[in-house]
C-alpha positions as CSV (number, residue, x, y, z in Angstrom):
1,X,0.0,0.0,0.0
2,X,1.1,3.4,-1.0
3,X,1.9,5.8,1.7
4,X,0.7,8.9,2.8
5,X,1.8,12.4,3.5
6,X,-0.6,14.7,4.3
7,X,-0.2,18.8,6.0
8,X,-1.5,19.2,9.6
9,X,-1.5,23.4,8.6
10,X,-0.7,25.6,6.5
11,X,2.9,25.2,5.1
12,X,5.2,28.2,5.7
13,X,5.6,30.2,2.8
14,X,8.5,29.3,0.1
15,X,8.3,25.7,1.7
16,X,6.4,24.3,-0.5
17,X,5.3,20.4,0.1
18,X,7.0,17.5,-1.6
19,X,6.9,13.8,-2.5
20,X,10.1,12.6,-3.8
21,X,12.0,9.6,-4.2
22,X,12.2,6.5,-6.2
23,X,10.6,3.3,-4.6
24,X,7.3,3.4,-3.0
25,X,4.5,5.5,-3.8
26,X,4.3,8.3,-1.6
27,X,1.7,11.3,-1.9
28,X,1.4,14.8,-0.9
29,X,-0.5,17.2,-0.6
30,X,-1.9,21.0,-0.2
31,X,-5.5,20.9,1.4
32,X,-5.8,25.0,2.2
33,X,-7.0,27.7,0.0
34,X,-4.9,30.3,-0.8
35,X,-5.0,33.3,-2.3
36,X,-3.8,33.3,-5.9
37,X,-1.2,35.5,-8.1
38,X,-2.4,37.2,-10.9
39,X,-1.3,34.8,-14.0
40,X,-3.8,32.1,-14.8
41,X,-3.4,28.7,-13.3
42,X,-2.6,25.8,-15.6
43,X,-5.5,23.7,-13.3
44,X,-4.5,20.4,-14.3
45,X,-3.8,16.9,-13.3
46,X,-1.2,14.9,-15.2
47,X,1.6,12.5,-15.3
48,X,5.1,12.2,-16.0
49,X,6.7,8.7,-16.6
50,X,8.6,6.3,-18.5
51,X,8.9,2.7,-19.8
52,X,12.9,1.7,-18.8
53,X,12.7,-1.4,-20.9
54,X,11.2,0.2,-24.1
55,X,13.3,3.7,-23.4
56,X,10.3,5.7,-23.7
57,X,10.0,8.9,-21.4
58,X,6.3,10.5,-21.9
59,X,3.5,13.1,-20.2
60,X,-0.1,13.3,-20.0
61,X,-2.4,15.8,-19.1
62,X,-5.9,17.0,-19.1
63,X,-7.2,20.5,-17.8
64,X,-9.6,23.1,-18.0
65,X,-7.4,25.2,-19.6
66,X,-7.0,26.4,-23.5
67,X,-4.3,24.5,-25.3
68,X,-2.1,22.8,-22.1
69,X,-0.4,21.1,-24.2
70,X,1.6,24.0,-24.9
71,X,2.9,24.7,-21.5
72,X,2.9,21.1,-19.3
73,X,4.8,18.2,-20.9
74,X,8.4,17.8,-21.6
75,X,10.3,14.8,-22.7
76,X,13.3,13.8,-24.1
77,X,14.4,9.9,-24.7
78,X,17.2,8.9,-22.1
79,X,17.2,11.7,-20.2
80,X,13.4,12.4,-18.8
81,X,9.9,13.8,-18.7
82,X,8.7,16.7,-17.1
83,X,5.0,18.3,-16.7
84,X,4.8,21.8,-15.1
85,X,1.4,23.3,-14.1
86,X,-1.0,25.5,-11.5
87,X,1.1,29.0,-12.2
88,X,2.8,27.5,-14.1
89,X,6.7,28.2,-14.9
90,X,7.5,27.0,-18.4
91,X,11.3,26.9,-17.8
92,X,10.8,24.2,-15.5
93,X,10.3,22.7,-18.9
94,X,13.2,23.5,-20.8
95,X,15.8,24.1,-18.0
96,X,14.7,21.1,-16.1
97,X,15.7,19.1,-19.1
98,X,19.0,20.4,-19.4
99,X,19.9,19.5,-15.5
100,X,18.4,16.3,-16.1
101,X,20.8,15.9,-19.2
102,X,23.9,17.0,-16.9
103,X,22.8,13.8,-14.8
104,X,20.9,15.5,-12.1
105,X,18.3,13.0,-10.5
106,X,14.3,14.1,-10.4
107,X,14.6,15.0,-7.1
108,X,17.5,17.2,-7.5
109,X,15.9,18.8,-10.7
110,X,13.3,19.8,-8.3
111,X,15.2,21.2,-5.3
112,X,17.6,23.4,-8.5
113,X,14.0,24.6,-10.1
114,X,11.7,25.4,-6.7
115,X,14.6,27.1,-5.2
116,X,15.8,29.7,-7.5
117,X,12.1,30.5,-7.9
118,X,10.8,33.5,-6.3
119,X,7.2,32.4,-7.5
120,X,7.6,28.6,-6.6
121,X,4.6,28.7,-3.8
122,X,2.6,29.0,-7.2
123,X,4.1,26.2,-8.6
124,X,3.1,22.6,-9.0
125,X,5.8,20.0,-10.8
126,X,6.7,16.6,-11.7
127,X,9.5,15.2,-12.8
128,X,10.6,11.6,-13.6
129,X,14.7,11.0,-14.5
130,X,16.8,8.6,-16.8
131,X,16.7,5.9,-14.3
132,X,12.8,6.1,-13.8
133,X,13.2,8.2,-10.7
134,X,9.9,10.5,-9.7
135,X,9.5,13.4,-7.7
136,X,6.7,15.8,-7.9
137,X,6.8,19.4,-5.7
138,X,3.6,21.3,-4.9
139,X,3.8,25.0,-3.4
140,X,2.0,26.3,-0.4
141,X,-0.5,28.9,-2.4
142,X,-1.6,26.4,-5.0
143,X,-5.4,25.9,-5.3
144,X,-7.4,23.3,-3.5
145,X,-6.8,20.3,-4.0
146,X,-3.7,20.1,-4.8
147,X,-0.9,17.2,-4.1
148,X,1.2,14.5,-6.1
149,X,2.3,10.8,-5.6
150,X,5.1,9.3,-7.0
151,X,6.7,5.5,-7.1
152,X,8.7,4.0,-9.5
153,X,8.9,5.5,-13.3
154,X,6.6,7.9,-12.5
155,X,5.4,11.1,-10.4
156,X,1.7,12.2,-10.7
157,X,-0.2,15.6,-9.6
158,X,-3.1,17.6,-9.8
159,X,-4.3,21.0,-9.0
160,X,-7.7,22.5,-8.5
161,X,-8.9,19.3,-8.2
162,X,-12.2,17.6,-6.7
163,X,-10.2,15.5,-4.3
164,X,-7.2,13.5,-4.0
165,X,-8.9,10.8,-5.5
166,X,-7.8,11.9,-8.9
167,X,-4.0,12.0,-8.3
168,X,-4.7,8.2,-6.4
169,X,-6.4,6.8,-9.5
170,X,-3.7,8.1,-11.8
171,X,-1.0,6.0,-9.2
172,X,-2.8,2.8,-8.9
173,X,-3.6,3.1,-12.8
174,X,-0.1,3.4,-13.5
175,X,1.1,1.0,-10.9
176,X,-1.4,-1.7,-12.0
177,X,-1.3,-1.5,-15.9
178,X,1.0,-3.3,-18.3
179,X,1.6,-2.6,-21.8
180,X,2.9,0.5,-24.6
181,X,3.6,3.4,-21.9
182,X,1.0,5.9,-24.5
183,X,-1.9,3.5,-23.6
184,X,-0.9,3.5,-19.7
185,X,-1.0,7.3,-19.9
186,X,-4.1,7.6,-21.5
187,X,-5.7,5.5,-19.2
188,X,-4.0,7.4,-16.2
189,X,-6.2,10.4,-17.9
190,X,-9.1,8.4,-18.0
191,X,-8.9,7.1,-14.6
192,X,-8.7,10.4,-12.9
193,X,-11.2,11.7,-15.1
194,X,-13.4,9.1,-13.8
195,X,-12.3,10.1,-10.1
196,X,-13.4,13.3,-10.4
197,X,-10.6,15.3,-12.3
198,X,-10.5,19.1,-12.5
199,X,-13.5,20.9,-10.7
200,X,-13.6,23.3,-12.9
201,X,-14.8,20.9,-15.5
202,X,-12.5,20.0,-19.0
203,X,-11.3,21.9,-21.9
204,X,-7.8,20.3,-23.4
205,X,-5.4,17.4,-23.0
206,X,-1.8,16.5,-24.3
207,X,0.0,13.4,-24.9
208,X,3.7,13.3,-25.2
209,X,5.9,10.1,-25.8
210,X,9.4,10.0,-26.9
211,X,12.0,7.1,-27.9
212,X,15.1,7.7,-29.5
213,X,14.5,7.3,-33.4
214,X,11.2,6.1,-32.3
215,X,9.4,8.7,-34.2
216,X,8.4,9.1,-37.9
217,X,10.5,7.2,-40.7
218,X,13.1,6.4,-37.7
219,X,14.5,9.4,-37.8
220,X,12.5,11.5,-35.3
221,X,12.3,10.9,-31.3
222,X,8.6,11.9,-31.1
223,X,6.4,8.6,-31.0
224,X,3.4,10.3,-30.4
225,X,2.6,14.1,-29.8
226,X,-0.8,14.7,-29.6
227,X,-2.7,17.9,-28.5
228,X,-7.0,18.4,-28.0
229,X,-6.6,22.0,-27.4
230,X,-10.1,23.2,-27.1
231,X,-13.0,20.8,-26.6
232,X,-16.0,19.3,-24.3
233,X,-14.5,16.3,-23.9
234,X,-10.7,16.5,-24.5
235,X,-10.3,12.4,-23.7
236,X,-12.6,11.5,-25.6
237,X,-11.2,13.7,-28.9
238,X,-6.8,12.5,-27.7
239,X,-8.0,8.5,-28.1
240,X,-10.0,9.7,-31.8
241,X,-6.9,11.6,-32.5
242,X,-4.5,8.7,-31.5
243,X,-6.4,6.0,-33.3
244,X,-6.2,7.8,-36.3
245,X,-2.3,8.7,-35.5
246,X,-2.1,4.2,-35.1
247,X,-3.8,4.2,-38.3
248,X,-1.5,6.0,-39.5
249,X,1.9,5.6,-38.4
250,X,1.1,2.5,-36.3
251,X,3.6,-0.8,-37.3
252,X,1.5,-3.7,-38.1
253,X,3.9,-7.5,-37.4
254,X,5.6,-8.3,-40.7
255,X,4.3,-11.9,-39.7
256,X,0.8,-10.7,-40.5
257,X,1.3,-9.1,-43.7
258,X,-0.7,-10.2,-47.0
259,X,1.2,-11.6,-49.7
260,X,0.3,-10.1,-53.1
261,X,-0.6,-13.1,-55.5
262,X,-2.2,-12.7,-58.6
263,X,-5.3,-12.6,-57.4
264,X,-5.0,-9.4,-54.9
265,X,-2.3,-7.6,-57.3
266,X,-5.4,-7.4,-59.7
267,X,-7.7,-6.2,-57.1
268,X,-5.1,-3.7,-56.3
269,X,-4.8,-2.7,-60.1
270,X,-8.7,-1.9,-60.5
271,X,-8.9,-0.3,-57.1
272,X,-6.0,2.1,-57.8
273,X,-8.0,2.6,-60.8
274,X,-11.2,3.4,-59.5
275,X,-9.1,6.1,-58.2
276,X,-7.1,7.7,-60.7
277,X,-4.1,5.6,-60.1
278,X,-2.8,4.2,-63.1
279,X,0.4,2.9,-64.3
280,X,2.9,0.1,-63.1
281,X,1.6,-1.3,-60.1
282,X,4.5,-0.4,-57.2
283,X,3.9,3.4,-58.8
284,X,0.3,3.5,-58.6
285,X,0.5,1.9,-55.0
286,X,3.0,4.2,-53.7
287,X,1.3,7.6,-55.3
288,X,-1.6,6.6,-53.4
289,X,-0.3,5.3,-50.2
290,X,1.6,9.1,-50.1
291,X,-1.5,11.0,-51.1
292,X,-3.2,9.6,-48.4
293,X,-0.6,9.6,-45.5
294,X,-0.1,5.4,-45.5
295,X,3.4,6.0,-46.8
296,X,5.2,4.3,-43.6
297,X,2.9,1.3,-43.8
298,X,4.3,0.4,-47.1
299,X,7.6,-1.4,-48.4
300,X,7.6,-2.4,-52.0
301,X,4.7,-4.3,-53.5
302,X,5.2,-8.4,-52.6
303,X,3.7,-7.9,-49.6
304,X,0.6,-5.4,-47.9
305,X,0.2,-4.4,-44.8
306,X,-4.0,-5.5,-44.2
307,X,-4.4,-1.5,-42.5
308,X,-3.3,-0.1,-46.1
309,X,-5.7,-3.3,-47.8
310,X,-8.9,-2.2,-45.5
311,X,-8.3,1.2,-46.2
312,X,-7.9,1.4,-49.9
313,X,-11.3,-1.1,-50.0
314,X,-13.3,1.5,-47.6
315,X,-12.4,4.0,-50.4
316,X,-13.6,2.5,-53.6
Protein backbone atom coordinates (compact mmCIF):
# COMPACT_ATOMS: atom_id res chain seq x y z
CA UNK A 1 0.00 0.00 0.00
CA UNK A 2 1.13 3.40 -0.98
CA UNK A 3 1.89 5.82 1.69
CA UNK A 4 0.73 8.89 2.80
CA UNK A 5 1.85 12.35 3.45
CA UNK A 6 -0.59 14.72 4.28
CA UNK A 7 -0.24 18.85 5.98
CA UNK A 8 -1.48 19.21 9.63
CA UNK A 9 -1.52 23.43 8.63
CA UNK A 10 -0.69 25.56 6.53
CA UNK A 11 2.92 25.23 5.14
CA UNK A 12 5.17 28.19 5.72
CA UNK A 13 5.60 30.22 2.83
CA UNK A 14 8.50 29.29 0.15
CA UNK A 15 8.33 25.66 1.65
CA UNK A 16 6.39 24.27 -0.53
CA UNK A 17 5.35 20.42 0.15
CA UNK A 18 7.00 17.47 -1.59
CA UNK A 19 6.89 13.84 -2.48
CA UNK A 20 10.06 12.58 -3.80
CA UNK A 21 12.01 9.55 -4.23
CA UNK A 22 12.22 6.49 -6.18
CA UNK A 23 10.64 3.25 -4.65
CA UNK A 24 7.33 3.37 -2.95
CA UNK A 25 4.53 5.46 -3.78
CA UNK A 26 4.29 8.29 -1.65
CA UNK A 27 1.70 11.33 -1.89
CA UNK A 28 1.44 14.82 -0.88
CA UNK A 29 -0.50 17.24 -0.57
CA UNK A 30 -1.86 20.97 -0.22
CA UNK A 31 -5.50 20.95 1.40
CA UNK A 32 -5.75 25.00 2.23
CA UNK A 33 -7.00 27.66 -0.05
CA UNK A 34 -4.88 30.34 -0.77
CA UNK A 35 -5.01 33.30 -2.34
CA UNK A 36 -3.79 33.30 -5.89
CA UNK A 37 -1.16 35.49 -8.08
CA UNK A 38 -2.39 37.25 -10.86
CA UNK A 39 -1.30 34.76 -14.00
CA UNK A 40 -3.83 32.11 -14.82
CA UNK A 41 -3.39 28.72 -13.34
CA UNK A 42 -2.62 25.83 -15.64
CA UNK A 43 -5.52 23.75 -13.26
CA UNK A 44 -4.52 20.38 -14.31
CA UNK A 45 -3.77 16.91 -13.26
CA UNK A 46 -1.17 14.90 -15.23
CA UNK A 47 1.61 12.53 -15.26
CA UNK A 48 5.08 12.24 -16.04
CA UNK A 49 6.70 8.67 -16.64
CA UNK A 50 8.56 6.34 -18.46
CA UNK A 51 8.92 2.68 -19.85
CA UNK A 52 12.95 1.74 -18.81
CA UNK A 53 12.67 -1.39 -20.89
CA UNK A 54 11.18 0.15 -24.12
CA UNK A 55 13.32 3.70 -23.43
CA UNK A 56 10.29 5.74 -23.69
CA UNK A 57 10.01 8.92 -21.45
CA UNK A 58 6.26 10.51 -21.87
CA UNK A 59 3.55 13.12 -20.18
CA UNK A 60 -0.10 13.31 -20.00
CA UNK A 61 -2.43 15.80 -19.14
CA UNK A 62 -5.92 17.03 -19.14
CA UNK A 63 -7.20 20.47 -17.79
CA UNK A 64 -9.63 23.08 -17.97
CA UNK A 65 -7.36 25.20 -19.60
CA UNK A 66 -7.04 26.42 -23.47
CA UNK A 67 -4.28 24.46 -25.27
CA UNK A 68 -2.08 22.82 -22.11
CA UNK A 69 -0.41 21.12 -24.17
CA UNK A 70 1.64 23.95 -24.86
CA UNK A 71 2.89 24.67 -21.45
CA UNK A 72 2.87 21.05 -19.28
CA UNK A 73 4.79 18.17 -20.91
CA UNK A 74 8.40 17.83 -21.61
CA UNK A 75 10.26 14.77 -22.69
CA UNK A 76 13.31 13.83 -24.10
CA UNK A 77 14.35 9.95 -24.67
CA UNK A 78 17.24 8.95 -22.13
CA UNK A 79 17.15 11.74 -20.16
CA UNK A 80 13.37 12.41 -18.82
CA UNK A 81 9.88 13.77 -18.67
CA UNK A 82 8.72 16.66 -17.09
CA UNK A 83 4.98 18.34 -16.74
CA UNK A 84 4.83 21.78 -15.14
CA UNK A 85 1.41 23.28 -14.15
CA UNK A 86 -1.01 25.51 -11.55
CA UNK A 87 1.10 29.01 -12.18
CA UNK A 88 2.80 27.52 -14.07
CA UNK A 89 6.67 28.16 -14.91
CA UNK A 90 7.46 27.01 -18.41
CA UNK A 91 11.28 26.94 -17.83
CA UNK A 92 10.82 24.22 -15.52
CA UNK A 93 10.28 22.66 -18.88
CA UNK A 94 13.21 23.55 -20.78
CA UNK A 95 15.83 24.06 -18.03
CA UNK A 96 14.71 21.09 -16.13
CA UNK A 97 15.67 19.12 -19.14
CA UNK A 98 19.03 20.41 -19.41
CA UNK A 99 19.89 19.47 -15.46
CA UNK A 100 18.37 16.31 -16.07
CA UNK A 101 20.78 15.89 -19.17
CA UNK A 102 23.89 17.00 -16.93
CA UNK A 103 22.76 13.77 -14.82
CA UNK A 104 20.91 15.52 -12.06
CA UNK A 105 18.32 13.02 -10.47
CA UNK A 106 14.31 14.08 -10.45
CA UNK A 107 14.63 15.02 -7.14
CA UNK A 108 17.46 17.15 -7.46
CA UNK A 109 15.91 18.79 -10.66
CA UNK A 110 13.25 19.79 -8.27
CA UNK A 111 15.16 21.21 -5.27
CA UNK A 112 17.56 23.37 -8.46
CA UNK A 113 14.00 24.64 -10.13
CA UNK A 114 11.70 25.40 -6.71
CA UNK A 115 14.59 27.09 -5.22
CA UNK A 116 15.81 29.66 -7.49
CA UNK A 117 12.13 30.50 -7.91
CA UNK A 118 10.78 33.47 -6.28
CA UNK A 119 7.24 32.39 -7.47
CA UNK A 120 7.63 28.64 -6.59
CA UNK A 121 4.55 28.73 -3.85
CA UNK A 122 2.57 28.95 -7.22
CA UNK A 123 4.15 26.22 -8.63
CA UNK A 124 3.06 22.60 -9.00
CA UNK A 125 5.77 20.00 -10.77
CA UNK A 126 6.65 16.59 -11.67
CA UNK A 127 9.48 15.19 -12.81
CA UNK A 128 10.57 11.60 -13.57
CA UNK A 129 14.68 11.04 -14.45
CA UNK A 130 16.76 8.62 -16.82
CA UNK A 131 16.68 5.92 -14.32
CA UNK A 132 12.77 6.08 -13.77
CA UNK A 133 13.17 8.19 -10.66
CA UNK A 134 9.94 10.48 -9.72
CA UNK A 135 9.52 13.35 -7.69
CA UNK A 136 6.67 15.78 -7.89
CA UNK A 137 6.78 19.38 -5.73
CA UNK A 138 3.58 21.25 -4.89
CA UNK A 139 3.83 25.04 -3.40
CA UNK A 140 2.04 26.32 -0.40
CA UNK A 141 -0.47 28.86 -2.45
CA UNK A 142 -1.60 26.36 -5.05
CA UNK A 143 -5.44 25.90 -5.31
CA UNK A 144 -7.42 23.35 -3.45
CA UNK A 145 -6.79 20.34 -4.04
CA UNK A 146 -3.70 20.05 -4.82
CA UNK A 147 -0.89 17.17 -4.15
CA UNK A 148 1.20 14.45 -6.13
CA UNK A 149 2.31 10.85 -5.55
CA UNK A 150 5.14 9.31 -7.04
CA UNK A 151 6.71 5.46 -7.06
CA UNK A 152 8.74 4.01 -9.49
CA UNK A 153 8.87 5.48 -13.26
CA UNK A 154 6.60 7.95 -12.51
CA UNK A 155 5.35 11.08 -10.38
CA UNK A 156 1.66 12.20 -10.67
CA UNK A 157 -0.20 15.65 -9.61
CA UNK A 158 -3.09 17.63 -9.84
CA UNK A 159 -4.28 21.05 -9.01
CA UNK A 160 -7.74 22.47 -8.48
CA UNK A 161 -8.91 19.33 -8.23
CA UNK A 162 -12.20 17.65 -6.69
CA UNK A 163 -10.19 15.52 -4.32
CA UNK A 164 -7.20 13.52 -3.96
CA UNK A 165 -8.88 10.78 -5.52
CA UNK A 166 -7.75 11.89 -8.93
CA UNK A 167 -4.04 12.02 -8.28
CA UNK A 168 -4.73 8.16 -6.43
CA UNK A 169 -6.44 6.82 -9.48
CA UNK A 170 -3.73 8.09 -11.81
CA UNK A 171 -1.00 5.99 -9.24
CA UNK A 172 -2.77 2.84 -8.94
CA UNK A 173 -3.62 3.10 -12.78
CA UNK A 174 -0.06 3.39 -13.50
CA UNK A 175 1.09 0.96 -10.95
CA UNK A 176 -1.44 -1.68 -11.97
CA UNK A 177 -1.32 -1.53 -15.89
CA UNK A 178 0.99 -3.29 -18.26
CA UNK A 179 1.62 -2.61 -21.80
CA UNK A 180 2.87 0.50 -24.62
CA UNK A 181 3.55 3.44 -21.91
CA UNK A 182 0.97 5.93 -24.46
CA UNK A 183 -1.93 3.50 -23.61
CA UNK A 184 -0.92 3.51 -19.70
CA UNK A 185 -1.03 7.27 -19.89
CA UNK A 186 -4.10 7.60 -21.55
CA UNK A 187 -5.66 5.47 -19.23
CA UNK A 188 -4.04 7.36 -16.20
CA UNK A 189 -6.19 10.39 -17.86
CA UNK A 190 -9.11 8.40 -18.04
CA UNK A 191 -8.89 7.12 -14.63
CA UNK A 192 -8.69 10.44 -12.88
CA UNK A 193 -11.25 11.70 -15.11
CA UNK A 194 -13.37 9.07 -13.83
CA UNK A 195 -12.28 10.15 -10.13
CA UNK A 196 -13.38 13.31 -10.39
CA UNK A 197 -10.63 15.33 -12.34
CA UNK A 198 -10.46 19.05 -12.49
CA UNK A 199 -13.48 20.91 -10.65
CA UNK A 200 -13.57 23.27 -12.93
CA UNK A 201 -14.84 20.91 -15.53
CA UNK A 202 -12.50 20.00 -18.96
CA UNK A 203 -11.31 21.94 -21.93
CA UNK A 204 -7.83 20.31 -23.38
CA UNK A 205 -5.44 17.43 -23.01
CA UNK A 206 -1.84 16.55 -24.29
CA UNK A 207 0.01 13.38 -24.86
CA UNK A 208 3.67 13.33 -25.24
CA UNK A 209 5.91 10.11 -25.77
CA UNK A 210 9.39 9.97 -26.92
CA UNK A 211 11.95 7.14 -27.92
CA UNK A 212 15.05 7.74 -29.49
CA UNK A 213 14.50 7.30 -33.39
CA UNK A 214 11.15 6.14 -32.28
CA UNK A 215 9.35 8.67 -34.19
CA UNK A 216 8.44 9.14 -37.90
CA UNK A 217 10.47 7.18 -40.70
CA UNK A 218 13.07 6.36 -37.74
CA UNK A 219 14.46 9.40 -37.83
CA UNK A 220 12.50 11.54 -35.33
CA UNK A 221 12.29 10.94 -31.35
CA UNK A 222 8.61 11.91 -31.07
CA UNK A 223 6.36 8.58 -31.04
CA UNK A 224 3.40 10.30 -30.41
CA UNK A 225 2.56 14.14 -29.75
CA UNK A 226 -0.84 14.66 -29.58
CA UNK A 227 -2.71 17.94 -28.52
CA UNK A 228 -6.97 18.44 -27.97
CA UNK A 229 -6.57 22.04 -27.40
CA UNK A 230 -10.10 23.25 -27.07
CA UNK A 231 -13.04 20.80 -26.57
CA UNK A 232 -15.99 19.34 -24.35
CA UNK A 233 -14.55 16.34 -23.95
CA UNK A 234 -10.69 16.47 -24.48
CA UNK A 235 -10.30 12.43 -23.71
CA UNK A 236 -12.58 11.48 -25.62
CA UNK A 237 -11.20 13.73 -28.89
CA UNK A 238 -6.84 12.53 -27.65
CA UNK A 239 -7.96 8.47 -28.09
CA UNK A 240 -10.01 9.75 -31.79
CA UNK A 241 -6.91 11.55 -32.52
CA UNK A 242 -4.51 8.65 -31.54
CA UNK A 243 -6.42 5.99 -33.33
CA UNK A 244 -6.23 7.82 -36.33
CA UNK A 245 -2.31 8.70 -35.52
CA UNK A 246 -2.07 4.19 -35.09
CA UNK A 247 -3.81 4.21 -38.35
CA UNK A 248 -1.49 6.02 -39.53
CA UNK A 249 1.93 5.56 -38.41
CA UNK A 250 1.06 2.50 -36.28
CA UNK A 251 3.61 -0.77 -37.30
CA UNK A 252 1.48 -3.69 -38.08
CA UNK A 253 3.91 -7.47 -37.36
CA UNK A 254 5.62 -8.33 -40.73
CA UNK A 255 4.29 -11.87 -39.70
CA UNK A 256 0.76 -10.65 -40.52
CA UNK A 257 1.32 -9.11 -43.70
CA UNK A 258 -0.67 -10.16 -47.01
CA UNK A 259 1.18 -11.63 -49.68
CA UNK A 260 0.33 -10.09 -53.09
CA UNK A 261 -0.61 -13.14 -55.47
CA UNK A 262 -2.15 -12.67 -58.63
CA UNK A 263 -5.33 -12.58 -57.42
CA UNK A 264 -4.98 -9.45 -54.87
CA UNK A 265 -2.32 -7.63 -57.30
CA UNK A 266 -5.39 -7.38 -59.66
CA UNK A 267 -7.68 -6.20 -57.10
CA UNK A 268 -5.12 -3.69 -56.27
CA UNK A 269 -4.85 -2.69 -60.14
CA UNK A 270 -8.70 -1.94 -60.55
CA UNK A 271 -8.95 -0.33 -57.14
CA UNK A 272 -6.01 2.08 -57.81
CA UNK A 273 -8.04 2.58 -60.82
CA UNK A 274 -11.23 3.43 -59.48
CA UNK A 275 -9.13 6.10 -58.20
CA UNK A 276 -7.10 7.67 -60.73
CA UNK A 277 -4.06 5.64 -60.12
CA UNK A 278 -2.83 4.19 -63.06
CA UNK A 279 0.40 2.94 -64.30
CA UNK A 280 2.89 0.11 -63.12
CA UNK A 281 1.56 -1.34 -60.09
CA UNK A 282 4.50 -0.36 -57.23
CA UNK A 283 3.86 3.43 -58.75
CA UNK A 284 0.27 3.52 -58.56
CA UNK A 285 0.54 1.87 -55.03
CA UNK A 286 3.02 4.24 -53.73
CA UNK A 287 1.27 7.58 -55.34
CA UNK A 288 -1.56 6.60 -53.35
CA UNK A 289 -0.30 5.33 -50.23
CA UNK A 290 1.63 9.10 -50.10
CA UNK A 291 -1.51 11.03 -51.08
CA UNK A 292 -3.25 9.58 -48.44
CA UNK A 293 -0.61 9.55 -45.47
CA UNK A 294 -0.07 5.44 -45.54
CA UNK A 295 3.41 6.04 -46.78
CA UNK A 296 5.25 4.32 -43.61
CA UNK A 297 2.87 1.27 -43.81
CA UNK A 298 4.33 0.41 -47.14
CA UNK A 299 7.64 -1.45 -48.44
CA UNK A 300 7.59 -2.40 -52.00
CA UNK A 301 4.73 -4.25 -53.55
CA UNK A 302 5.19 -8.36 -52.60
CA UNK A 303 3.71 -7.95 -49.62
CA UNK A 304 0.60 -5.45 -47.90
CA UNK A 305 0.17 -4.42 -44.85
CA UNK A 306 -4.03 -5.49 -44.16
CA UNK A 307 -4.41 -1.48 -42.49
CA UNK A 308 -3.27 -0.14 -46.10
CA UNK A 309 -5.74 -3.27 -47.83
CA UNK A 310 -8.88 -2.18 -45.45
CA UNK A 311 -8.31 1.17 -46.24
CA UNK A 312 -7.88 1.42 -49.92
CA UNK A 313 -11.26 -1.11 -49.97
CA UNK A 314 -13.26 1.46 -47.59
CA UNK A 315 -12.42 4.02 -50.37
CA UNK A 316 -13.60 2.45 -53.63
Amino acid sequence: MASRERDSGPTPRHAGSRALGFGPARRQNRHTLQPASQAMPVATYSIAACDLEAGQWGVATQSKFLAVGSVVPWAEPQVGAIATQAYANPRYGSEGLSLLREGLSAEEVVERLTSADEGRDHRQLGVVDREGRGASFTGAECLDWAGGRTGPCYAAQGNILVSAETVDAIAETFESSTGPLVERLMACLDAAQAAGGDRRGQQSAALLVVEQDGGYAKLSDTVVELRVEDHERPLEELRRLYRLHEALFGETPREEWLTVDGALANELRERLAKLGYDGELEDAFNRWAGNVNLEERVDGIEEIDPVVLEELRELT
